[in-house]
LUMDREN-620166 format. One line per 2 residues: number of its first residue (from 0); for each residue x, y, z of N, C-alpha, C. Coordinates in nm, 3 decimals. Example, Ala and Ser with C-alpha at 12.3 -4.5 7.8 and 13.67 -1.06 7.14 Angstrom:
% residues 2
0 = 1.319 -0.569 0.780 1.230 -0.450 0.780 1.320 -0.330 0.780  1.285 -0.225 0.708 1.367 -0.106 0.714 1.290 0.003 0.787 .
//
This chain:
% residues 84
0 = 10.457 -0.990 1.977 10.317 -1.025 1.967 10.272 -0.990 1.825  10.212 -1.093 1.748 10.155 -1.100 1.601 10.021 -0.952 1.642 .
2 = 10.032 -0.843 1.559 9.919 -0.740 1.577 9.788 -0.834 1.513  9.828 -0.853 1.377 9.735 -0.914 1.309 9.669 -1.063 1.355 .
4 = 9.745 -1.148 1.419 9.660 -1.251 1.496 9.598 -1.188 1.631  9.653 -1.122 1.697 9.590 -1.041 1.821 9.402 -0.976 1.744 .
6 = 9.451 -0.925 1.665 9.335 -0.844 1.579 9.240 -0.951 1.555  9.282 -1.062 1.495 9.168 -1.128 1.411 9.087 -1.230 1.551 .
8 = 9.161 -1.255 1.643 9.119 -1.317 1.770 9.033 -1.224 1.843  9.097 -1.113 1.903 8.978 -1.023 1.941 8.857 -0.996 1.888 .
10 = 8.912 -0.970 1.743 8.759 -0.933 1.611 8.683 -1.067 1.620  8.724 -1.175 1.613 8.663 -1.330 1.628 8.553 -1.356 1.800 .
12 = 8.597 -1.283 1.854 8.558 -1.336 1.995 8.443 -1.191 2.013  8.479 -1.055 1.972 8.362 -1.031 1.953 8.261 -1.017 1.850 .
14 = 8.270 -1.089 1.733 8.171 -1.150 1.640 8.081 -1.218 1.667  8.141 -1.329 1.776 8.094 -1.477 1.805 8.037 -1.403 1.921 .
16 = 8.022 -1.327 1.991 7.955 -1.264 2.113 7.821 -1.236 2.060  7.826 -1.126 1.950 7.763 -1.107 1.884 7.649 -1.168 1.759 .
18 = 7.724 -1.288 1.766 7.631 -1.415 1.629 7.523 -1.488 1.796  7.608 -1.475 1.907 7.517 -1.556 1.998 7.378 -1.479 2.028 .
20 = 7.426 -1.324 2.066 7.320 -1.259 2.100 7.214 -1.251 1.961  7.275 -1.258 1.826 7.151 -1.238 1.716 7.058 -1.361 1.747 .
22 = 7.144 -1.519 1.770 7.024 -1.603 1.785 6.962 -1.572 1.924  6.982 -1.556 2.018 6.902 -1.512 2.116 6.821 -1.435 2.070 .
24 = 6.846 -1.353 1.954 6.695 -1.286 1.932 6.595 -1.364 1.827  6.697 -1.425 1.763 6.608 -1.509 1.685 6.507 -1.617 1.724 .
26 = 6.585 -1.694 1.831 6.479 -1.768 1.869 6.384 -1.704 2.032  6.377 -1.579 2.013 6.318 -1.543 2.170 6.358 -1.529 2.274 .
28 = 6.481 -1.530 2.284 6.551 -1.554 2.428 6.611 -1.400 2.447  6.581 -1.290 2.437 6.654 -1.204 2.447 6.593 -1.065 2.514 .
30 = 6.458 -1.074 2.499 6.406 -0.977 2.594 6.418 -1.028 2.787  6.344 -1.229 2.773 6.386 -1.259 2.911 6.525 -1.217 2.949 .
32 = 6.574 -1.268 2.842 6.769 -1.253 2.856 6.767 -1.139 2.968  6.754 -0.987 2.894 6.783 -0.899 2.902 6.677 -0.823 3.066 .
34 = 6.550 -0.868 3.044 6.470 -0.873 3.181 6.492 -0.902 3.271  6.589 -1.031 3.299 6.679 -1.091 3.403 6.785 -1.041 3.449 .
36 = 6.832 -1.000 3.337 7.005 -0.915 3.376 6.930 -0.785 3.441  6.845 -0.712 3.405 6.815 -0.576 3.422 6.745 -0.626 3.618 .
38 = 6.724 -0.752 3.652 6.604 -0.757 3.779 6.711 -0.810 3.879  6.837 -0.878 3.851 6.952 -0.885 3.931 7.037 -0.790 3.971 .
40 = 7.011 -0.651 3.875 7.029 -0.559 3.922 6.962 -0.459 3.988  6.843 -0.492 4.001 6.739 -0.401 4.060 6.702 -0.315 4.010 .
42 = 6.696 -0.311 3.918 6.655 -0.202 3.781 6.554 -0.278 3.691  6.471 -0.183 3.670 6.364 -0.197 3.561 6.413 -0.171 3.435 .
44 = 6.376 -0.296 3.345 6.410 -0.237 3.200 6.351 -0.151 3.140  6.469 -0.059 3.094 6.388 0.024 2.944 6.377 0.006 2.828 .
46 = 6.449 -0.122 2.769 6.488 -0.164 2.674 6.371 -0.288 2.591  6.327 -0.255 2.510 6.250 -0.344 2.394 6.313 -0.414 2.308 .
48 = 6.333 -0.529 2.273 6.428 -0.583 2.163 6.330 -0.604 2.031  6.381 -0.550 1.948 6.339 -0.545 1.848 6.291 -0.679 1.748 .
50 = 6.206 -0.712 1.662 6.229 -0.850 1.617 6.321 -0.866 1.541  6.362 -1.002 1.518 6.483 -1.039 1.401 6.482 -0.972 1.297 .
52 = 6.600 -0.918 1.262 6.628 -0.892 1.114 6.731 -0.976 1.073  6.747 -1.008 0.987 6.923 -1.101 0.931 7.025 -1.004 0.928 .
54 = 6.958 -0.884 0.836 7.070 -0.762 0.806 7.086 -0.708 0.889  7.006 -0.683 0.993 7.082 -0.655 1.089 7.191 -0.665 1.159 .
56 = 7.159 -0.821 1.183 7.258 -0.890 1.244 7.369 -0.921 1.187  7.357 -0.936 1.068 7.526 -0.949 0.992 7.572 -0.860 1.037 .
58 = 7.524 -0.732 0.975 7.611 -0.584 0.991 7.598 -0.601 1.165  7.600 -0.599 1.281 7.636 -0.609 1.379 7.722 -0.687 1.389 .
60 = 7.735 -0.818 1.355 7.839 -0.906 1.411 7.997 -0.862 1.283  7.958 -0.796 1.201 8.070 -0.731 1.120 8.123 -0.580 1.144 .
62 = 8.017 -0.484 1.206 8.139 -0.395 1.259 8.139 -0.476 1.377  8.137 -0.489 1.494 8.215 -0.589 1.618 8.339 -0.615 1.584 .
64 = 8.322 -0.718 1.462 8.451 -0.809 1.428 8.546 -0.689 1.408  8.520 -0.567 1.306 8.600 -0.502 1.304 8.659 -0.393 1.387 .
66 = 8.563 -0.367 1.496 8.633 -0.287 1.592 8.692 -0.336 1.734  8.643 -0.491 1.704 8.723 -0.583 1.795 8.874 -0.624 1.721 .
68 = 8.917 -0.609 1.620 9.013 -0.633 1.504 9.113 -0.486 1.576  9.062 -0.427 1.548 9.093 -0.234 1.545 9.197 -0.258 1.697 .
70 = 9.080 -0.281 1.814 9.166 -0.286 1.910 9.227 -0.393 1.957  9.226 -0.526 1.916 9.312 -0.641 1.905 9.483 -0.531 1.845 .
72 = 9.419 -0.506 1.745 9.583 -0.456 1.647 9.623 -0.355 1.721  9.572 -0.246 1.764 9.609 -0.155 1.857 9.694 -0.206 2.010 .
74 = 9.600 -0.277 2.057 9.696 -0.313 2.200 9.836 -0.355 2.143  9.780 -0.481 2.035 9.898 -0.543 2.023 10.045 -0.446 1.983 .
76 = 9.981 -0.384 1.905 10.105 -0.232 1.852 10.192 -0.204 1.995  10.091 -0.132 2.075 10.140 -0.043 2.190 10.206 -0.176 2.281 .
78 = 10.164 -0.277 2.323 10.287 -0.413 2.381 10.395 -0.403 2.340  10.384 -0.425 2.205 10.540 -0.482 2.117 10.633 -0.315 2.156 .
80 = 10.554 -0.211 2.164 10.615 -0.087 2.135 10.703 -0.090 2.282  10.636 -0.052 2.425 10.656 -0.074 2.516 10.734 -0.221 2.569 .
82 = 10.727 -0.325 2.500 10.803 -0.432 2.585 10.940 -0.443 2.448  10.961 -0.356 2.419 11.095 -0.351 2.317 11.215 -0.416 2.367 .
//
């Protein structure tokens, strides 16, 4: 198993998790978002979403990428190690 394609796929998939939820905040969709998830569970939210920032959101969807990278390369390590 490629560590480094494992890495950049994981880091990719949670970036793109992450670029979805920034436009959900961008265009408004993210407190209902989050009001809904919290009322299917029967729980009241505590949570306020903050308004858009850009910088924010880069730097979120960039550490993601990289600690989705981190453990992409990690599993992939410990597979290859174990299926020797």
């Amino acid at each position: 198993m490629n560590k480094n394609k494992i890495g950049l796929v994981l880091g990719s998939f949670a970036g793109l998790l992450h670029l979805v939820w920034g436009l959900f905040i961008a265009f408004g969709l993210a407190q209902p978002l989050l009001d809904f998830i919290y009322n299917l569970h029967s729980l009241n939210n505590p949570f306020i979403v903050m308004p858009f920032d850009l910088m924010h959101t880069l730097g979120l969807i960039v550490v993601t990428f990289l600690v989705g990278y981190v453990f992409g390369y990690v599993f992939a390590a410990l597979w290859n190690r174990v299926h020797k």
